[in-house]
Every structure is written in C-alpha cells, then in structure tokens.
N, C-alpha and C positions, 0 to 999 in steps of 0.2 A: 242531027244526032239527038237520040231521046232518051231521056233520064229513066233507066230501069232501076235504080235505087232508089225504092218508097220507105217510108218510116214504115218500121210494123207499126200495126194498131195497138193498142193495151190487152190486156187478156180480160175477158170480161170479170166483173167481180162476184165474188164466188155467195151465192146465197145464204140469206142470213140462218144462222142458227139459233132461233130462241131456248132449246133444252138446254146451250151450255151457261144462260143464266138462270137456270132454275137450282133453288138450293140441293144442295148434295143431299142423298138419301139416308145417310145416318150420322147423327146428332144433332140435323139442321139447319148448321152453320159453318162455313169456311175455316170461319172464326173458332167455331166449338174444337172442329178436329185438328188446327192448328196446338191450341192447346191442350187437347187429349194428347197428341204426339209429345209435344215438349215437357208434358206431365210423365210420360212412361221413360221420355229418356230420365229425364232429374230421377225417377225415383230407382232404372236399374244404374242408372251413376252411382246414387247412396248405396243398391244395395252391393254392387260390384267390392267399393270402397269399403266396404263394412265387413264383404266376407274377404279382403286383402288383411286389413287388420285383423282380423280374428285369425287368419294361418298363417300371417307373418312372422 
C-alpha cells in the first residue's frame, strides 16, 4: 500500500514590496496625516458643538 497523502508545500512567499515603505505623498509623514485627521475631526466637533449651542 502507498501513502498518496503528501503534505502540500507552502505557497511561496509573495514578493517583497519596497513602495509600501516609502513616505505617503502628501504631508510626508504617517505621522503628519494622522494628525491632520484627528485635527479636522477636534475642530468639526467644536464646530458642530457650537453651532448646537447657538440654535439650541
């Protein structure tokens, strides 16, 4: 009797990509547009909040 069940192989690994460590194209840093993001929400928070108060 012969053993027809072989392990698969692994799938080979997938080639590397250097563009996706290259800095993002606008404001140069991961960093920057993290905080550009968490800048526009704080400030439509305030303004949301502001225009509640004002026609509350």
């Amino acid at each position: 009797m012969t053993d027809t069940s072989k392990s698969p192989e692994p799938a080979p690994a997938p080639a590397p990509r250097p563009e996706l460590d290259d800095a993002p194209p606008l404001l140069g840093s991961w960093r920057n547009i993290y905080l550009f993001v968490l800048g526009t929400l704080a400030t439509f928070i305030a303004l949301f909040w502001a225009l509640t108060r004002a026609y509350s």
